[in-house]
Every structure is written in structure tokens, then in C-alpha cells.
N, C-alpha and C positions, 0 to 999 in steps of 0.2 A: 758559704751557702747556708751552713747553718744559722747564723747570724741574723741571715736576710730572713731566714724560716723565723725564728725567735720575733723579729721587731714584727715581722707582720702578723705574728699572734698576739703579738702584748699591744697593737695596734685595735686587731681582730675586736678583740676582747675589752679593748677601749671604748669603741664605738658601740658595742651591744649594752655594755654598762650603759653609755648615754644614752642611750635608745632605749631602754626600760627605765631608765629616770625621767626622762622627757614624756615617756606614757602614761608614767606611771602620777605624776602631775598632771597631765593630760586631763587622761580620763579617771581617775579613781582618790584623784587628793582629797574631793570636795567630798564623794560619797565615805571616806572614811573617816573623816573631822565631823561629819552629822550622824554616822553610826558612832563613834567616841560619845560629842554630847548627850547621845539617846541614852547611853549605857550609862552616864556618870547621874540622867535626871531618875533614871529607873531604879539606880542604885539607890538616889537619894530619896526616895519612897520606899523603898524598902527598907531600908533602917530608919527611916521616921515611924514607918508603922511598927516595927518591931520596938524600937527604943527613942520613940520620942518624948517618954516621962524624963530623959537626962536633960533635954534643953525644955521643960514643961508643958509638953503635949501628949496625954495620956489617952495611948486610945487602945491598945490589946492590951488582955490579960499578961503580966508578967510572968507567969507558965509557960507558956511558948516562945518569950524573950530568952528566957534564963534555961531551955531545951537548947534555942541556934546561938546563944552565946558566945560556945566556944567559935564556932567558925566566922565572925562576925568581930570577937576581940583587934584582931588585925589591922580593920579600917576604921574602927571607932572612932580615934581620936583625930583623924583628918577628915573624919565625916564630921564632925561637931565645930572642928575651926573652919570647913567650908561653908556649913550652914549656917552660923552664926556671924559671918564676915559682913560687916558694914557694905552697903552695895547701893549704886543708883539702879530706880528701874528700869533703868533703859540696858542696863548693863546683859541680860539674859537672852536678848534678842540680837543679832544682825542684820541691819537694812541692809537689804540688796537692791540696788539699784540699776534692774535688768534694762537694756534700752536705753540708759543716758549717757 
């Protein structure tokens, strides 16, 4: 009897896993891949404005660069090989092609 209890929880608990992965694609995959993209183009404005004299776009006073500095060291050097990556333009955008 316990056995029988056992499988039909690790069954239980099977099916609820699929059933939040199936929803969770469902409804929320696409809204959190376009919150992700928002956050990586907001970022990358924001350390262009801060420190865009390292790839030569000089536009704040470096006083206020070299104040957020420290908390900014961390993504630097992946912000600079992402922004400087060779890229087509068609590459920043995804056509969607609702209705065909």
C-alpha cells in the first residue's frame, strides 16, 4: 500500500511539473524573452552613456563615470565585446509573421 501511495505521488508531482512547464511556455515564454531583450538594450544605454569614451563616444562628464564605476566594473568587458560585435542589420529585430 505504501508503494501504491509513493508511485502516485512521484506520478502526482510528475504531471504538475508538466503542467507548469506546458504553461509556463504557454503563456509567459514570449513575455519574458522581450522583458530579457528590454533589459540587455536598457543596459546597453546605460553604460554607453556612462562609458562610451572606451569604444569613442564621449558624451558625460567622466565624474559621474568614474563615481558608478565600481558597480559597473563587473559588466564592462561583455558590454564592450557585445557592442562592438560585427552584426547584420537585420540581426536586432525578429519578424513575426502573425497569420501566415
Amino acid at each position: 500500500m505504501l508503494l501504491l501511495r509513493m508511485r502516485l505521488g512521484e506520478r502526482w508531482r510528475a504531471w504538475r511539473q508538466a503542467f507548469r512547464e506546458f504553461f509556463y511556455g504557454f503563456a509567459a515564454y514570449d513575455v519574458v524573452q522581450h522583458l530579457l531583450e528590454m533589459r540587455a538594450a536598457s543596459e546597453n544605454l546605460f553604460i554607453a552613456a556612462l562609458f562610451g569614451d572606451l569604444i569613442g563616444l564621449p558624451i558625460m562628464p567622466p565624474y559621474y563615470s568614474l563615481r558608478l564605476l565600481p558597480y559597473v566594473v563587473p559588466v564592462l568587458n561583455t558590454w564592450k565585446r557585445r557592442v562592438l560585435r560585427e552584426r547584420e542589420f537585420i540581426d536586432e529585430h525578429e519578424y513575426h509573421l502573425h497569420g501566415l
